[in-house]
Every structure is written in C-alpha cells, then in structure tokens.
N, C-alpha and C positions, 0 to 999 in steps of 0.2 A: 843588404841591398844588392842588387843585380841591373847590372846594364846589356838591357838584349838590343845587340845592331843589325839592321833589317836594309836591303837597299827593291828601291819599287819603282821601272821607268816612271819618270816624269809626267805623264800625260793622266797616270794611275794615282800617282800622292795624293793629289787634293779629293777624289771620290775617296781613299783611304783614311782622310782628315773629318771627316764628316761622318763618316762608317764608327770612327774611332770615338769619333762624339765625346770629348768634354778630357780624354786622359791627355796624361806629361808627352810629351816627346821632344826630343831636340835635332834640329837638324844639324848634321855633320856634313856634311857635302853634297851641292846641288847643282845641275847644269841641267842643259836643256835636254836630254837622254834617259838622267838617272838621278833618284833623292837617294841619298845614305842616310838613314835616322836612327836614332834609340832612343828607346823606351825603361824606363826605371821601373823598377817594382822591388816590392819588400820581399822577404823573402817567402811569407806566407800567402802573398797573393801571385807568386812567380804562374805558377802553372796554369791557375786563373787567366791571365793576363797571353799566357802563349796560345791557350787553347783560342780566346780570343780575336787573337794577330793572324792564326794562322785559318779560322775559317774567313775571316776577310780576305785574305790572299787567295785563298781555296774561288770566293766569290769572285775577284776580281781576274783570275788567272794570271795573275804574274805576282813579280815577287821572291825575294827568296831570304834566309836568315842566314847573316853572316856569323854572326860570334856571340859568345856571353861572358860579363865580364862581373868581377863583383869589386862595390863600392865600397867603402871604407865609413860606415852611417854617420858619423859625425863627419866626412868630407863631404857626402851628399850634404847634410844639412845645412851644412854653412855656405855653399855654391847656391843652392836653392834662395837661402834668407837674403846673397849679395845680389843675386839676381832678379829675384821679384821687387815688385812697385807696384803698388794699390793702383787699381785701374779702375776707373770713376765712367760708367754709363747710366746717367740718369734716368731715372733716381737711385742707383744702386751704386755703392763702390766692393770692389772685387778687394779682399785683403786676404793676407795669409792667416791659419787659425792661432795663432799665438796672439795674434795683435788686439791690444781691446781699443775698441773704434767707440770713438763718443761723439761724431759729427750729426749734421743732422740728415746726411742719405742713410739709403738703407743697405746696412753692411751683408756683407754672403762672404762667407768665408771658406778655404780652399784648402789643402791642406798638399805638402809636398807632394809634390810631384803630376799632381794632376791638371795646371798649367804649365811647366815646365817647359822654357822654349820656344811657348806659344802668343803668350801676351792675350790668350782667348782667340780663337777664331772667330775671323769675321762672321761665318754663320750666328755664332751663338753672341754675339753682340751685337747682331741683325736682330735677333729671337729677346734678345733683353729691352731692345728700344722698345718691342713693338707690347711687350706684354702688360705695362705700367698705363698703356692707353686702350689696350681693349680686355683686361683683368677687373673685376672689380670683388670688394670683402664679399664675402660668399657663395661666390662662383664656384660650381663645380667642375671643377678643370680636369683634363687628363693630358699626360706627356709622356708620346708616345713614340719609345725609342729613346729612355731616359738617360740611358749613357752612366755619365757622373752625379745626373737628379739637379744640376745649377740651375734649370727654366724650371722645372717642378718647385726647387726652394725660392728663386725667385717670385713665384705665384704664390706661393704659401706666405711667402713673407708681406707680400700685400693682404693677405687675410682671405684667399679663396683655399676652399676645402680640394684637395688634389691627390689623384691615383696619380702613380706613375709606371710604365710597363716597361720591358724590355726581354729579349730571348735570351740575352746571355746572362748565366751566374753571376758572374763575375761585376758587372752591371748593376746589377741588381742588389747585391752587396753595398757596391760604392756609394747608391743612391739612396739606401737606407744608412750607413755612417755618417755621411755629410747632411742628411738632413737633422740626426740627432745632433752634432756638431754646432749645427746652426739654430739649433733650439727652434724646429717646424713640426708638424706631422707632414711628413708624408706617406702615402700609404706605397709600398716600392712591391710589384708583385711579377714575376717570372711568367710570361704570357704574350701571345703574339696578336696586334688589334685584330684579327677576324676570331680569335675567341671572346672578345669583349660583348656585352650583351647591354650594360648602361649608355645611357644615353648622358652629353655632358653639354654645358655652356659654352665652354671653348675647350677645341682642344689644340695643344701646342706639339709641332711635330718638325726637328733639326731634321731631316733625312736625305739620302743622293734618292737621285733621278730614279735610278730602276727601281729605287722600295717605292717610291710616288707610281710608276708606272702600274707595282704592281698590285697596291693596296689605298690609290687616291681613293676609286670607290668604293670601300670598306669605308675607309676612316670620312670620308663624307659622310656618311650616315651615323657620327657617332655624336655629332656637334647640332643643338640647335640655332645659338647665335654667332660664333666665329671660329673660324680655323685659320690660325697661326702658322707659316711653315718658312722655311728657309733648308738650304742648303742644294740650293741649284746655282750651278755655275755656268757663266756667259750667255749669250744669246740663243742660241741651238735650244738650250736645256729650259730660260726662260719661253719661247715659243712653244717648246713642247709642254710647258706645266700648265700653260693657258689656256691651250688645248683640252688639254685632260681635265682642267676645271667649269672648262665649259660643256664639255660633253656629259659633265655629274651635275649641270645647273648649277653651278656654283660660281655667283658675281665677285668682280676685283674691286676690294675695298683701299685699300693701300698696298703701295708698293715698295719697298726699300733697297739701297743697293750699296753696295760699298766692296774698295779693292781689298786685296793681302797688302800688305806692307812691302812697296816695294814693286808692286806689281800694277801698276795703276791703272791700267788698262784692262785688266783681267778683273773684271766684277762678279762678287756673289751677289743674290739676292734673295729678298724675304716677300711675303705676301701673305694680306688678312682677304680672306674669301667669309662671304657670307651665303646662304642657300635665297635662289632667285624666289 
C-alpha cells in the first residue's frame, strides 16, 4: 500500500473532489490558501491512480506532489475498518465490503480505501437522494463520468439496465470491480459521452462546471426522460448551469443542495432537468 501526498491551493480542492469522483482521500492539512491530502492505493493500481491525479492537476493547473510513502497493509486495514461507519442515504446504506448487511435498505458496498476521509461527498449523496425518485426497474440508465461506478451500482441496484463511461483506465477498472463486488451488472466501458451513439432514460452525470460547460449539449441529447447532475458549487456555478440548461431546452425538475461538513455556507448542488 502506498500513501501519495499531494497539496492543491484551496479554491482548486473541491473542483479536484468531484474530478476525483468517488476515490479515498484524506485530508492532512487545510487553511484558507492550501489543502495537503493523500491518496492510498495498492500497489497494483499505484501508477493507475497517479497517472490519474496528475492529469487533474495537468487540468486544473495547479497543484503539485509532495511525497510517497508506503503503508504497512494490515495498518491500513485496521485504520480503515476503525474509521468507517455505514452511512445510510435513503434507501441506500453505504457499508464497507466485508460487512454482511441483512436490514431492509439497499446495501452498496465500498471497499478500502475508496471513501477514505471522505464520509461520501456531498455531490455523490446529492446524486444518491435523487436517483431512488427519478430511476425506476428497467430503465436504461447511463453514468456518465463513472469514477468508482457507486450511482451506476446504485441504479443497477434498483433494477435499471445501466452503461457506465469514463476516460480514465483506472476508472473504469474501479467501476467494473465494485460492481462485481456488489453483485450488479454494470456494463463499465473506456469512452468519452460525444462517442456515445445510444440514447438513454436517464442519464446520471457527478461532474465540475467546465466538463458541463463543455459537453452539457452532448450529453443533453443522450437522455429522453431525465438528466441527473450534481457537482456544481455555490451560486456563480449554479447560475451558470441554468443557463446552459436553458439554452439546450432543458426544464428544472428539482433541485437539491447541501453543505461539506463543516462548511455550512458553502453549498453543492444537484439537479433533474427534463427536455421542454
């Protein structure tokens, strides 16, 4: 196991939180200037996981990696299993993959390291409220910018038929183990949405503002009855997504919003858009 530490000015973390989509990280040190974080990884997905981090930073231009350290597997493990705690968003509860859950939500299960620190980002617990009320069994879904594959398994776990895309390997990997893990199909395929040629039911899409800026009307055109999205931050970035969804014909169905922990004034937000 490998601990790679990374520090990102402050204003840039949380677009890197949402780029990062669904992996471990923990923060080490944070002020209003600078986040210090690390990132865990095995040692077969190591290069995976940098090649990764560092075309985000590449994207975002800032950024820079401080050090790499290696973990002791059985110290990770046991840090991991005192620090997680089943996290319950209805109807779903978030558990670690060891645990056999016999309640009556519907379990998704995680496996080290890929909450890590995080307790779920509010995006992606924006994108789980909203998928239980506009998902239904046999929907065919797509999730687009799959990350970790947690809203593609969540969708699958209600019983819709679901692609999942994303450009990075390493991604794409993740979202194909975790959904065998979870006992789903999902189909997990290396692909960027303006290759996509299917048309779907919903599609579900965690992403920052410039991938919306630059692919809202692509992915408009992939959905006939809802599109799911989250991962705009504060007001600025909400005004501007409502924009851009009006300019693609595209009505506001709901809205959702919620802080980081901690930060209560500082809100993400979600939104189901339907075509006018």
């Amino acid at each position: 196991m490998k601990k790679l530490i990374y520090s990102l000015p402050a204003p840039l973390f949380e677009i890197f939180v949402v780029e990062f989509n669904g992996y471990g990280f923990e923060i080490l040190n944070r002020d209003e200037n600078e986040v210090v974080f690390a990132v865990y990884a095995q040692d077969e997905e190591l290069e995976g996981i940098k090649n990764s981090i560092n075309e985000i930073l590449k994207e975002l231009g800032g950024g820079e990696f401080i050090l790499e350290e290696n973990i002791p597997e059985e110290n990770w493990e046991e840090i991991w299993k005192e620090n997680f705690r089943p996290i319950k968003i209805l109807p779903f509860i978030i558990i670690p993959e060891w645990e056999i859950y016999t309640g009556e939500l519907i379990p998704i299960k995680i496996k080290p390291g890929m909450a890590f620190g995080t307790g779920l980002h509010p995006t992606t617990q924006i994108m789980l409220r909203l998928i239980p009320e506009y998902v239904n069994k046999g929907d065919k879904v797509l999730d687009a910018g799959t990350g970790s594959g947690i809203l593609a398994i969540a969708a699958a776990k209600i019983g819709a038929e679901v692609d999942a895309v994303d450009i990075q390997d390493e991604a794409v990997k993740e979202c194909s183990q975790n959904a065998w893990e979870n006992e789903v199909k999902v189909n997990c395929y290396k692909k960027s949405v303006d290759e996509i040629e299917k048309r779907y039911d919903t599609v579900l899409a965690n992403l920052q503002i410039d991938i919306f800026r630059k692919y809202l009307s692509t992915i408009s055109k992939l959905f006939s009855r809802y599109l799911i999205i989250s991962g705009i931050f504060k007001e600025k970035e909400k005004t501007d997504i409502l924009k851009m969804a009006e300019e693609n014909r595209l009505v506001l169905v709901k809205e959702l919003s919620q802080p980081e922990e901690g930060k209560e004034g500082e809100l993400w937000y979600g939104f189901v858009f339907r075509h006018k």
